[in-house]
PyMOL Python script that loads the backbone (N, CA, C, O; Angstrom):
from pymol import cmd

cmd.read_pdbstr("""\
ATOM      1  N   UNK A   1       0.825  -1.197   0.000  1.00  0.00           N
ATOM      2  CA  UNK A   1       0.000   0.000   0.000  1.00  0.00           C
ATOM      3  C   UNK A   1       0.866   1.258   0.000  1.00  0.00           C
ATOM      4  O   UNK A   1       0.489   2.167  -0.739  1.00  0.00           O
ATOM      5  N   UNK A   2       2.058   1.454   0.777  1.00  0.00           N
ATOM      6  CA  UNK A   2       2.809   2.558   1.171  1.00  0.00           C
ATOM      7  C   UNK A   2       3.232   2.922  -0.323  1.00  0.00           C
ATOM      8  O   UNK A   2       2.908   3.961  -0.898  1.00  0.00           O
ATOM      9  N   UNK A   3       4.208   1.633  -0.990  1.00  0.00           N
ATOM     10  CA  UNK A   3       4.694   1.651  -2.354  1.00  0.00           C
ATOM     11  C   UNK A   3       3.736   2.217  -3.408  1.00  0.00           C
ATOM     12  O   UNK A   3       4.202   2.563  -4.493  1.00  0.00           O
ATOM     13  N   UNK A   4       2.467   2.329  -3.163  1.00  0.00           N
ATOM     14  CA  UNK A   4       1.651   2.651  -4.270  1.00  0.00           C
ATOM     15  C   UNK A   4       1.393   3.521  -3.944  1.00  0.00           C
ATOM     16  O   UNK A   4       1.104   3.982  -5.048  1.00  0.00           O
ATOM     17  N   UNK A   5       1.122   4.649  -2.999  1.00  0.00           N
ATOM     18  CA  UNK A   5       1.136   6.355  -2.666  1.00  0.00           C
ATOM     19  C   UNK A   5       2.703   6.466  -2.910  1.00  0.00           C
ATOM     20  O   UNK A   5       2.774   7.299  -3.813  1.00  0.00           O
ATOM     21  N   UNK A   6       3.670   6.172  -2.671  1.00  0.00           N
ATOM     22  CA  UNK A   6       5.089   6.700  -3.141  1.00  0.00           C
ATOM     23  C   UNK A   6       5.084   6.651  -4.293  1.00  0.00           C
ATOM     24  O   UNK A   6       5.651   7.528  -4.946  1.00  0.00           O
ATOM     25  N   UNK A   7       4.549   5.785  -4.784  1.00  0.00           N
ATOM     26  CA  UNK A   7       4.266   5.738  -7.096  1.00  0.00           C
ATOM     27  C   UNK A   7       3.792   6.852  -7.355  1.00  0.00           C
ATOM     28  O   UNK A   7       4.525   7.540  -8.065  1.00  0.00           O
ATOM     29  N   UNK A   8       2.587   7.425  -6.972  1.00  0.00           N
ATOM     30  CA  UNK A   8       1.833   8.462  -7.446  1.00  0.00           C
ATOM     31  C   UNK A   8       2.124   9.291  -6.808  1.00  0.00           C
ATOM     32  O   UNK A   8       1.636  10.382  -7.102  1.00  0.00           O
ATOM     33  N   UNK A   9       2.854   9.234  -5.877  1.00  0.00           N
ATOM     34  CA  UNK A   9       3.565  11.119  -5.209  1.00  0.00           C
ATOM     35  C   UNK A   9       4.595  11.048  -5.991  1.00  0.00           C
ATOM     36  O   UNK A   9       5.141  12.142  -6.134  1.00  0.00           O
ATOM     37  N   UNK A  10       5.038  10.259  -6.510  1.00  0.00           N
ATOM     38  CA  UNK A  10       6.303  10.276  -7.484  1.00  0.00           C
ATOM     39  C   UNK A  10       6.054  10.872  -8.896  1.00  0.00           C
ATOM     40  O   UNK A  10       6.689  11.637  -9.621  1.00  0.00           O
ATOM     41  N   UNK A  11       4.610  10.065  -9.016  1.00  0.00           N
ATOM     42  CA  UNK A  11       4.528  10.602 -10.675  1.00  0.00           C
ATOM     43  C   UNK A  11       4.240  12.266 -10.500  1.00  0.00           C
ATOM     44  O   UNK A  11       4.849  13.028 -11.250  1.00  0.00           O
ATOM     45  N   UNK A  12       3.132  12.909  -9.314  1.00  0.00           N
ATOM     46  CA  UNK A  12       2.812  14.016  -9.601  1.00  0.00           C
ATOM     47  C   UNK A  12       3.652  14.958  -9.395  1.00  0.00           C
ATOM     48  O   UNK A  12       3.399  16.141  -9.623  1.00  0.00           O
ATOM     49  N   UNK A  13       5.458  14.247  -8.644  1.00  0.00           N
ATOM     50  CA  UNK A  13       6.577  15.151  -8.468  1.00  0.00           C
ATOM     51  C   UNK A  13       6.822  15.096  -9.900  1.00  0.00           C
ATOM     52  O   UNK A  13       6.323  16.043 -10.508  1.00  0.00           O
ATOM     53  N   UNK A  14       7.210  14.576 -10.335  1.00  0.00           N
ATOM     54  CA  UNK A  14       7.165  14.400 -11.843  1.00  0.00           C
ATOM     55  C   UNK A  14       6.270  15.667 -12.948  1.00  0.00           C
ATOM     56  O   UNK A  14       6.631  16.303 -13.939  1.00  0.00           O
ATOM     57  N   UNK A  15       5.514  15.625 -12.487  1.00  0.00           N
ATOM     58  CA  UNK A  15       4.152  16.408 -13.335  1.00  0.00           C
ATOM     59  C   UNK A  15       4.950  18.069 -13.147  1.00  0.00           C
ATOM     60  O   UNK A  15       5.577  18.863 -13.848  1.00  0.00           O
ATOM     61  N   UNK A  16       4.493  17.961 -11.856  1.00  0.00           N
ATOM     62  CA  UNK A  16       4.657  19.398 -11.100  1.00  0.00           C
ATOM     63  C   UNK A  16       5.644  19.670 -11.544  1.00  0.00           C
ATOM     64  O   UNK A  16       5.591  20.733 -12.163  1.00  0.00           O
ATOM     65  N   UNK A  17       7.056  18.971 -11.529  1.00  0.00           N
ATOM     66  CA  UNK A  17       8.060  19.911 -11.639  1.00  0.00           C
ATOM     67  C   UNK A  17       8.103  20.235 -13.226  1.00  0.00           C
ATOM     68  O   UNK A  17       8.290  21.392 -13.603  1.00  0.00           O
ATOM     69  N   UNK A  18       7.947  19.308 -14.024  1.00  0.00           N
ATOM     70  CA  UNK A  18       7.716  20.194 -15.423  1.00  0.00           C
ATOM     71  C   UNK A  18       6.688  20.908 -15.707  1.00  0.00           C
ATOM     72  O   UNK A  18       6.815  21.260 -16.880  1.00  0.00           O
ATOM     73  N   UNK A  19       5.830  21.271 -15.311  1.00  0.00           N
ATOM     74  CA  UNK A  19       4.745  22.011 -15.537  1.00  0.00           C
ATOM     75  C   UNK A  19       5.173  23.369 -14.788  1.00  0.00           C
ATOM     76  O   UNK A  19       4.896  24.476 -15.251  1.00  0.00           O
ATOM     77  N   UNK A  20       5.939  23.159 -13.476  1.00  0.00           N
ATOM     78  CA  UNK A  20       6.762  24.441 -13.119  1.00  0.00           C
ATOM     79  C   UNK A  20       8.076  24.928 -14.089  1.00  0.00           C
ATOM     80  O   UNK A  20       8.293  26.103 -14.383  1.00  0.00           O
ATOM     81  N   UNK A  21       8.838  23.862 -14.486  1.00  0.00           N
ATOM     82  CA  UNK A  21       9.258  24.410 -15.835  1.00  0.00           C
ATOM     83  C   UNK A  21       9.047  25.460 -16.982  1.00  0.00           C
ATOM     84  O   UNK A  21       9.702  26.449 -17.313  1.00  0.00           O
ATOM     85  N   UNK A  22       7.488  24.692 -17.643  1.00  0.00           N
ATOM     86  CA  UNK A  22       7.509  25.346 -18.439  1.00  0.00           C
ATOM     87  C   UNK A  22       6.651  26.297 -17.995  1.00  0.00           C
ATOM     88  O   UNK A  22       6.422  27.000 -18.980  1.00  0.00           O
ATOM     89  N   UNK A  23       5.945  26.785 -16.900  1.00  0.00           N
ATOM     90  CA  UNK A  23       5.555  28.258 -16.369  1.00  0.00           C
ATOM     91  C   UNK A  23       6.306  29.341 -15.919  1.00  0.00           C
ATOM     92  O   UNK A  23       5.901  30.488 -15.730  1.00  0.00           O
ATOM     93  N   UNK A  24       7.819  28.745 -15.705  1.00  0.00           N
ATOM     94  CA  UNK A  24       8.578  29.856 -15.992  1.00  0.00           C
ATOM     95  C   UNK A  24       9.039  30.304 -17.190  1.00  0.00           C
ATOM     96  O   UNK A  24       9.168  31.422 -17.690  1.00  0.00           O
ATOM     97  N   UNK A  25       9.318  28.889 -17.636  1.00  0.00           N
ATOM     98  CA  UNK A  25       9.678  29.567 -19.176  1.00  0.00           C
ATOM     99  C   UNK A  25       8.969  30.586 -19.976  1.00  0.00           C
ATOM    100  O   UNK A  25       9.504  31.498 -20.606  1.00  0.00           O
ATOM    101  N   UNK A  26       7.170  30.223 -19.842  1.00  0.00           N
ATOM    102  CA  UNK A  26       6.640  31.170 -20.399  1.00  0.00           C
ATOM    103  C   UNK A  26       6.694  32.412 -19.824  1.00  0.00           C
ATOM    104  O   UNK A  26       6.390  33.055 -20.829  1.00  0.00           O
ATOM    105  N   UNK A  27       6.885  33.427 -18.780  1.00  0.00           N
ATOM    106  CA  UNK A  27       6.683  34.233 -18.080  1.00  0.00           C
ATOM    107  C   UNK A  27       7.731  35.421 -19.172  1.00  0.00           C
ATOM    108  O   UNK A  27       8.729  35.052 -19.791  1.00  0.00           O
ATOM    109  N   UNK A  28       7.275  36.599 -19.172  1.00  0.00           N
ATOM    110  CA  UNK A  28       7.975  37.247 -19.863  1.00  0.00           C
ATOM    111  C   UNK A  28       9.541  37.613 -18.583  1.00  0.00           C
ATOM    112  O   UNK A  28       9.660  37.323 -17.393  1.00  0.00           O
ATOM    113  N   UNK A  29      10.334  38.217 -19.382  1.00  0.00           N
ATOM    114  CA  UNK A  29      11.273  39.044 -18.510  1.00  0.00           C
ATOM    115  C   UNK A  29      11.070  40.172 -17.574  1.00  0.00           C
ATOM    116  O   UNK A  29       9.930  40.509 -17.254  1.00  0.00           O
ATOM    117  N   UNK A  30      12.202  40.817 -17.087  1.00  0.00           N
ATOM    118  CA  UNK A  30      11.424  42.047 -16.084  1.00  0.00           C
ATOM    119  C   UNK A  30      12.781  43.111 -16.606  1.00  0.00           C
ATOM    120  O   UNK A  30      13.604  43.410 -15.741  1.00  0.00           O
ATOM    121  N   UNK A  31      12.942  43.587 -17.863  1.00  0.00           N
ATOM    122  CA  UNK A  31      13.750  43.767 -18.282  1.00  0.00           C
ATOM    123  C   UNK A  31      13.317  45.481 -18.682  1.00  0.00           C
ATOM    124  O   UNK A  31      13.955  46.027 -19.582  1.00  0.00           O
ATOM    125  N   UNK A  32      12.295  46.191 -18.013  1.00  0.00           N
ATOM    126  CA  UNK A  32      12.018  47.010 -18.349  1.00  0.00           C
ATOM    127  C   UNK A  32      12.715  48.111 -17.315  1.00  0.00           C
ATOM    128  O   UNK A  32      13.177  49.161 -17.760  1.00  0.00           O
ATOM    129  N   UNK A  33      12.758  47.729 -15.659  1.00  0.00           N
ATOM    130  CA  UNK A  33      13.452  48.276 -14.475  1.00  0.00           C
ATOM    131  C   UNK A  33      13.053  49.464 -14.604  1.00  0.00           C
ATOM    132  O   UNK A  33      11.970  49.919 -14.974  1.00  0.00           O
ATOM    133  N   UNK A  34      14.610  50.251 -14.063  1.00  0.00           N
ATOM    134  CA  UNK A  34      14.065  51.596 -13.839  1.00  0.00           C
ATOM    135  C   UNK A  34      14.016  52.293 -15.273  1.00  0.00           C
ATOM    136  O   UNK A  34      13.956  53.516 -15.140  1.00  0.00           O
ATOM    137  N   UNK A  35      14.022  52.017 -16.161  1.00  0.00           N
ATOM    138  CA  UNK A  35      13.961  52.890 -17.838  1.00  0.00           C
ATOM    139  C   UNK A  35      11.949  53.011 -17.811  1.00  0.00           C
ATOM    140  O   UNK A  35      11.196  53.948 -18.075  1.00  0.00           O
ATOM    141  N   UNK A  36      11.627  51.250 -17.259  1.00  0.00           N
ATOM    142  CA  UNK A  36      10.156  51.576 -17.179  1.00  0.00           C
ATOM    143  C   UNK A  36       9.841  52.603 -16.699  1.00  0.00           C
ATOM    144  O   UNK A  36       9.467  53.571 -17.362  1.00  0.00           O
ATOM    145  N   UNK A  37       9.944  52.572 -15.361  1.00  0.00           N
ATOM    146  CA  UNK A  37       9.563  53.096 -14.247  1.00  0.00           C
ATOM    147  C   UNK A  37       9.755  54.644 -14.205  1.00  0.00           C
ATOM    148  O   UNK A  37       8.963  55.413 -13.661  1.00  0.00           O
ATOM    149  N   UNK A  38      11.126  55.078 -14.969  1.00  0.00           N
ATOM    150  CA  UNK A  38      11.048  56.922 -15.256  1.00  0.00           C
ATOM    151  C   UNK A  38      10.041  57.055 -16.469  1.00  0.00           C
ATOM    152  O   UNK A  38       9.165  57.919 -16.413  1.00  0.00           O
ATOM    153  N   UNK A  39      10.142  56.262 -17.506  1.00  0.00           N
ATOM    154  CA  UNK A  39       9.104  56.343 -18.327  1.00  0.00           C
ATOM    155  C   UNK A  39       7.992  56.742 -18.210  1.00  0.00           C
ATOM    156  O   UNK A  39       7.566  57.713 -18.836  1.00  0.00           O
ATOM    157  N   UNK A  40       7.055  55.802 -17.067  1.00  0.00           N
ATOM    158  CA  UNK A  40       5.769  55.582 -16.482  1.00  0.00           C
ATOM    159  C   UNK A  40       5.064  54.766 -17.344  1.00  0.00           C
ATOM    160  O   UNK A  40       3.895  54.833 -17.724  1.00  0.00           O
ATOM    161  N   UNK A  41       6.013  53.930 -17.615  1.00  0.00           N
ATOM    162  CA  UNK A  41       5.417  52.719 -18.101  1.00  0.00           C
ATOM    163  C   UNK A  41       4.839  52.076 -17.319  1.00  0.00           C
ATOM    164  O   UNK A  41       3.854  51.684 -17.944  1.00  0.00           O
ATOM    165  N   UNK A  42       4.772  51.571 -16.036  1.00  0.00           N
ATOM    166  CA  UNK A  42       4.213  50.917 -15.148  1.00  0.00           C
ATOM    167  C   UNK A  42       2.522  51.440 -14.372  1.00  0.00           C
ATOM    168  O   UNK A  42       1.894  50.801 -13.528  1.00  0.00           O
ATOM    169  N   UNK A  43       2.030  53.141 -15.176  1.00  0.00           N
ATOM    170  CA  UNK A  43       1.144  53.647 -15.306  1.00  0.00           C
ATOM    171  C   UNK A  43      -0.237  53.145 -16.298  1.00  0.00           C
ATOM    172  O   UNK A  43      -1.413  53.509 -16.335  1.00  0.00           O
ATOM    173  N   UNK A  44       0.477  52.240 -16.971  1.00  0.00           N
ATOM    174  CA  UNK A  44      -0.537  52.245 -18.473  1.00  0.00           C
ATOM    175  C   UNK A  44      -1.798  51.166 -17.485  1.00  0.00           C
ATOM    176  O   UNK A  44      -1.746  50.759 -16.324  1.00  0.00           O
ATOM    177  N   UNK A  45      -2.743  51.001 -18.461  1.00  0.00           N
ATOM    178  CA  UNK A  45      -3.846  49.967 -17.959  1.00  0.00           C
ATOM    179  C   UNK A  45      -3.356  48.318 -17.570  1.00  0.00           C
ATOM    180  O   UNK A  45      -3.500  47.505 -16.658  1.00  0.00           O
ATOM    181  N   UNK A  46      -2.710  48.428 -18.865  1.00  0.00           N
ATOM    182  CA  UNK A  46      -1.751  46.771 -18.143  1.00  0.00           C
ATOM    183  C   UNK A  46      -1.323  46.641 -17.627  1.00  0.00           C
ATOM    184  O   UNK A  46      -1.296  45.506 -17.151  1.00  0.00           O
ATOM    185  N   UNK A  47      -0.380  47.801 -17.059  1.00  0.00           N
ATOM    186  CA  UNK A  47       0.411  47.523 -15.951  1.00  0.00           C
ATOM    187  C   UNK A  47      -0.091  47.637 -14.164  1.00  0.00           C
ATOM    188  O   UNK A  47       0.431  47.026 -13.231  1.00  0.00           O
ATOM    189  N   UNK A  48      -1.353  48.704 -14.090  1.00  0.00           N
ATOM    190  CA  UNK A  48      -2.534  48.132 -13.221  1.00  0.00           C
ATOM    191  C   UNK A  48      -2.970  47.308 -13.049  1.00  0.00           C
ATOM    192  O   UNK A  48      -3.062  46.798 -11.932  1.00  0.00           O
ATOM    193  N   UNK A  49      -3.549  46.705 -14.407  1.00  0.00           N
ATOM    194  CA  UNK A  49      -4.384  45.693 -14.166  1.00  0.00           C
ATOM    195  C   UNK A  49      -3.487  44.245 -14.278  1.00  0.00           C
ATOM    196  O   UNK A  49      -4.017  43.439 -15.043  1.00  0.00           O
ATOM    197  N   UNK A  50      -2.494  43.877 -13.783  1.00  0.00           N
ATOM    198  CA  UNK A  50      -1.445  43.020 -14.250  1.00  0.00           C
ATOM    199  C   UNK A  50      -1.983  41.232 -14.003  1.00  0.00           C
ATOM    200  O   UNK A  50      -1.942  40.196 -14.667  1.00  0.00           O
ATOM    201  N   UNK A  51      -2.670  41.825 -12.108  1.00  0.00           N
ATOM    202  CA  UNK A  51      -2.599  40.522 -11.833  1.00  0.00           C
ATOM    203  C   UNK A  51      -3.877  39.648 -12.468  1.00  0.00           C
ATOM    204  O   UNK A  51      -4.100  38.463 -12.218  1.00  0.00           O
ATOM    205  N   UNK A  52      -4.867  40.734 -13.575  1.00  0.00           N
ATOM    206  CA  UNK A  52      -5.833  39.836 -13.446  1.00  0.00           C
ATOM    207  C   UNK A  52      -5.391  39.401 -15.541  1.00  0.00           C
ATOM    208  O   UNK A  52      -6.246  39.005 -16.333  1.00  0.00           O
ATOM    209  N   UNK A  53      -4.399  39.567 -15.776  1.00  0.00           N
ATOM    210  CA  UNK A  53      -3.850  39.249 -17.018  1.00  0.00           C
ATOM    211  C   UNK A  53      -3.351  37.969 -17.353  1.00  0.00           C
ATOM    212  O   UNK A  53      -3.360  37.199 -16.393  1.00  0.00           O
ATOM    213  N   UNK A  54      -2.961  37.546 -18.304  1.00  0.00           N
ATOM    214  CA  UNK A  54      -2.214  36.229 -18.393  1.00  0.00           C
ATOM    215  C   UNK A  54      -1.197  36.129 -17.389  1.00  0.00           C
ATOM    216  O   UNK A  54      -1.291  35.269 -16.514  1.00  0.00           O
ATOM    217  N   UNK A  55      -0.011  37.113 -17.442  1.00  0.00           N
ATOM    218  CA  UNK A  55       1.220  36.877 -16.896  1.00  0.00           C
ATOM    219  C   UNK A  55       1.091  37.310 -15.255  1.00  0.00           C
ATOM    220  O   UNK A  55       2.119  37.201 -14.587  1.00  0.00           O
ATOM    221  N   UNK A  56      -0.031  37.752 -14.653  1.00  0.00           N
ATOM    222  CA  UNK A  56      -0.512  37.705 -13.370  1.00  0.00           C
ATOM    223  C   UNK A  56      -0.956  35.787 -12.819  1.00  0.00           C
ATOM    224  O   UNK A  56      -0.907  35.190 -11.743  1.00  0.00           O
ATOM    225  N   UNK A  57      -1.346  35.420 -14.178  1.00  0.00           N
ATOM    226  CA  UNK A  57      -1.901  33.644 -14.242  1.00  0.00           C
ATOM    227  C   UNK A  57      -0.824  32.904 -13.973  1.00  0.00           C
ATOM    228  O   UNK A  57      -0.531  31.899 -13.327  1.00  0.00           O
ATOM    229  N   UNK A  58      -0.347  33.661 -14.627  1.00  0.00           N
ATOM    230  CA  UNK A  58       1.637  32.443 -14.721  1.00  0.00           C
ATOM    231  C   UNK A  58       2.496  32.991 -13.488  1.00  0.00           C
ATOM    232  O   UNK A  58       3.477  32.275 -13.291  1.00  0.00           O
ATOM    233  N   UNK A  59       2.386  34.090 -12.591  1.00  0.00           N
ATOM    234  CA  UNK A  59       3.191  34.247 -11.271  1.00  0.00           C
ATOM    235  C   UNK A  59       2.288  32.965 -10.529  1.00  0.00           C
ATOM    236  O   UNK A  59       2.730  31.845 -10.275  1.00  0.00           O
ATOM    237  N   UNK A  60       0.698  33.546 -10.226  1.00  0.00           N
ATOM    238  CA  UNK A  60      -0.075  32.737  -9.322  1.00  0.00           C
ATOM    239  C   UNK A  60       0.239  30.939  -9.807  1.00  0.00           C
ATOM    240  O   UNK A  60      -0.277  30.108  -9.060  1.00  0.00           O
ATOM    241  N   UNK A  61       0.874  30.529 -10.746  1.00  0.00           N
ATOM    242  CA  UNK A  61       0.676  29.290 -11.122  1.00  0.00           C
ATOM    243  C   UNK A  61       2.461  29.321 -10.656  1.00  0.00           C
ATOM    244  O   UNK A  61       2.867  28.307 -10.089  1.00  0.00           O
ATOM    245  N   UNK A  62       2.918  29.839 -10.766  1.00  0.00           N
ATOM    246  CA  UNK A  62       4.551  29.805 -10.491  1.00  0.00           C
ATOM    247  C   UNK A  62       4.563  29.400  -9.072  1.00  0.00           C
ATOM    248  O   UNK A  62       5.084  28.325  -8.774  1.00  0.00           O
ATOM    249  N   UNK A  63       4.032  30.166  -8.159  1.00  0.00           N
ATOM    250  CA  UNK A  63       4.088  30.283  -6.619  1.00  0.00           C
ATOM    251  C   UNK A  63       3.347  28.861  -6.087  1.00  0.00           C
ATOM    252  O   UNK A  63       3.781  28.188  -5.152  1.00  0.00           O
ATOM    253  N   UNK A  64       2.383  28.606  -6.714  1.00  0.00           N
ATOM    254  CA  UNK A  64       1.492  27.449  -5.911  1.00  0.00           C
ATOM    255  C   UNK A  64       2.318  25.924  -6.695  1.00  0.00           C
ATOM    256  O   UNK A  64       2.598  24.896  -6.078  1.00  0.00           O
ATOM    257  N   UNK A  65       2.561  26.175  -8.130  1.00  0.00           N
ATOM    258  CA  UNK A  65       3.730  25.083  -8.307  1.00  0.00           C
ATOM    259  C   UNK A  65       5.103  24.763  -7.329  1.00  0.00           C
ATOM    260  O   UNK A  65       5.453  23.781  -6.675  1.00  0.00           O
ATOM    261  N   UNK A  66       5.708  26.149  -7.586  1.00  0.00           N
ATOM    262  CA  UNK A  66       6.590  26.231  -6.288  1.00  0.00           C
ATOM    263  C   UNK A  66       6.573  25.532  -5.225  1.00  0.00           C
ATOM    264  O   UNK A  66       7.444  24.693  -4.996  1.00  0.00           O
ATOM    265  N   UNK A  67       5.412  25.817  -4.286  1.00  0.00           N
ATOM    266  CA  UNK A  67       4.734  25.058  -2.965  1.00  0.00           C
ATOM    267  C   UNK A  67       4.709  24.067  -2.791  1.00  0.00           C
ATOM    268  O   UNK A  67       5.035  23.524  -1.735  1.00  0.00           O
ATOM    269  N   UNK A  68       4.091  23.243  -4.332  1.00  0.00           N
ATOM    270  CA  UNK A  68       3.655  22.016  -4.173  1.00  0.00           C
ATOM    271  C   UNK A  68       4.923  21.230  -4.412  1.00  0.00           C
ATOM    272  O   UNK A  68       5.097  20.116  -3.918  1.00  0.00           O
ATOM    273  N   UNK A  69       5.890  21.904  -5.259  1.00  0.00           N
ATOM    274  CA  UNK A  69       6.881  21.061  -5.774  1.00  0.00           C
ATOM    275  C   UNK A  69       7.796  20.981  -4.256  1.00  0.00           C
ATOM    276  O   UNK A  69       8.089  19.820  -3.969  1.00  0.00           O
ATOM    277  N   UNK A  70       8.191  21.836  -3.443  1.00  0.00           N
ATOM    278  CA  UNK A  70       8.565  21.845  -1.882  1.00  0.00           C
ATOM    279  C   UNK A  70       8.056  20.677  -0.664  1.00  0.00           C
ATOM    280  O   UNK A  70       8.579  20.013   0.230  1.00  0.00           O
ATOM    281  N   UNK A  71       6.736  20.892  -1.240  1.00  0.00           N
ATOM    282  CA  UNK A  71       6.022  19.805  -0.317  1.00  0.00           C
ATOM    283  C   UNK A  71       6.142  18.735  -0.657  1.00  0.00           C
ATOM    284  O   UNK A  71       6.335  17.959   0.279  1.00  0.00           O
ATOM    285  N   UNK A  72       6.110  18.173  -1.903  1.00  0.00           N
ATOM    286  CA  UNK A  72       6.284  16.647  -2.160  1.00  0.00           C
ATOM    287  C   UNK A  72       7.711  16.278  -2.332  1.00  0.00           C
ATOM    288  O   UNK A  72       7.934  15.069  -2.259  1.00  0.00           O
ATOM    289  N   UNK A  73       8.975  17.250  -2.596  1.00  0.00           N
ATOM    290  CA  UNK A  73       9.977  16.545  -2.055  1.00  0.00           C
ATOM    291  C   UNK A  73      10.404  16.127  -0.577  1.00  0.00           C
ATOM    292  O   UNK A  73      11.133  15.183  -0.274  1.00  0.00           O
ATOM    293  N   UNK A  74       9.650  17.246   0.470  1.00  0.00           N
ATOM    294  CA  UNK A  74       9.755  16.789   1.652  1.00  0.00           C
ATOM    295  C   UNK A  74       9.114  15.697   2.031  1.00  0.00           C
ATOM    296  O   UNK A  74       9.512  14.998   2.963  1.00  0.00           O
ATOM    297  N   UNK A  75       8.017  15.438   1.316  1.00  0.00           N
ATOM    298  CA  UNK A  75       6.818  14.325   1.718  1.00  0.00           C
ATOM    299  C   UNK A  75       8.047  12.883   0.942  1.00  0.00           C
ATOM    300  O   UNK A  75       8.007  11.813   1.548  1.00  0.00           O
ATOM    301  N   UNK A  76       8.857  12.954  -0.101  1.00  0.00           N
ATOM    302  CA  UNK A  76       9.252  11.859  -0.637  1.00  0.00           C
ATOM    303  C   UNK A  76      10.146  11.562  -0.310  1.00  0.00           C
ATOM    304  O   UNK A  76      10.700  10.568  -0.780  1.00  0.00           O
ATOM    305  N   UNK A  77      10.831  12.533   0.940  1.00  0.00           N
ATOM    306  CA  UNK A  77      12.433  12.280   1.488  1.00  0.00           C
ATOM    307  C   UNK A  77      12.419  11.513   2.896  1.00  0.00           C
ATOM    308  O   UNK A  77      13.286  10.809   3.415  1.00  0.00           O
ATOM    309  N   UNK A  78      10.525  12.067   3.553  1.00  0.00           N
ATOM    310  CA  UNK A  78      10.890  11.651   4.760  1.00  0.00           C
ATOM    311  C   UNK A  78      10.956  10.308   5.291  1.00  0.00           C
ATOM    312  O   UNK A  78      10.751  10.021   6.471  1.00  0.00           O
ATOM    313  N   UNK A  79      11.334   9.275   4.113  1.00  0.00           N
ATOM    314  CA  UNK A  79      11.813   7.976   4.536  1.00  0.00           C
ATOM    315  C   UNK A  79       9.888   6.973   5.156  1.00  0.00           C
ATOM    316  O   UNK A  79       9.687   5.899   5.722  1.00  0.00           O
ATOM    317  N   UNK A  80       9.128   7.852   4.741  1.00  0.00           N
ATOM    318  CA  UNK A  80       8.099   6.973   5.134  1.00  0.00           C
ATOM    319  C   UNK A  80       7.689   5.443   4.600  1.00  0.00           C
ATOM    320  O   UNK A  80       7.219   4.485   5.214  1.00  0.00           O
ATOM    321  N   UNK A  81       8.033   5.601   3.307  1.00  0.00           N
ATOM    322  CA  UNK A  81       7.653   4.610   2.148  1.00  0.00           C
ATOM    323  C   UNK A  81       8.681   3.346   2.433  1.00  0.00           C
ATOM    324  O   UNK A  81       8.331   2.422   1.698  1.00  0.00           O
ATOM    325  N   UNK A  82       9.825   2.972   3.238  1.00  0.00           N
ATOM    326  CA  UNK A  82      10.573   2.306   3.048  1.00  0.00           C
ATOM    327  C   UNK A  82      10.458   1.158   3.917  1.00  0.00           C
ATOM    328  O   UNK A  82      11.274   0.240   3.838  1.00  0.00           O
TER     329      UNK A  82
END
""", "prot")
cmd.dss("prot")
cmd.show_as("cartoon", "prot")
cmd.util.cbc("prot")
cmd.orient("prot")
């Protein structure tokens, strides 16, 4: 029984961590800094309205991947399954 929850915490470490992969990959850069910021680029409507945008989708999916990917290596290290 133990061996078969260590299978599937295994596969979804598996999942998670490429799916956290490629949600960083997609995330744009932050390459605008302070050139934005004297600009007032960070004024426009997108840049208000950020978090309810795609790339507001891909931090919130970054952070809770993050989490989960933390938790199931601790859950797969702590020697329970053996």
């Amino acid at each position: 029984m133990l061996s078969t929850i260590h299978g599937i915490l295994l596969i979804l470490y598996l999942i998670v961590s490429v799916a956290l992969s490629v949600v960083v990959l997609m995330q744009e850069g932050k390459q605008a800094g302070l050139t934005g910021a004297i600009s007032g680029a960070a004024e426009t409507y997108w840049g208000k309205n950020k978090a309810r945008s795609m790339e507001g989708g891909l931090v919130i999916a970054t952070r809770v991947l993050a989490v989960l990917f933390i938790v199931l290596s601790i859950v797969l290290n702590m020697n329970l399954f053996s």
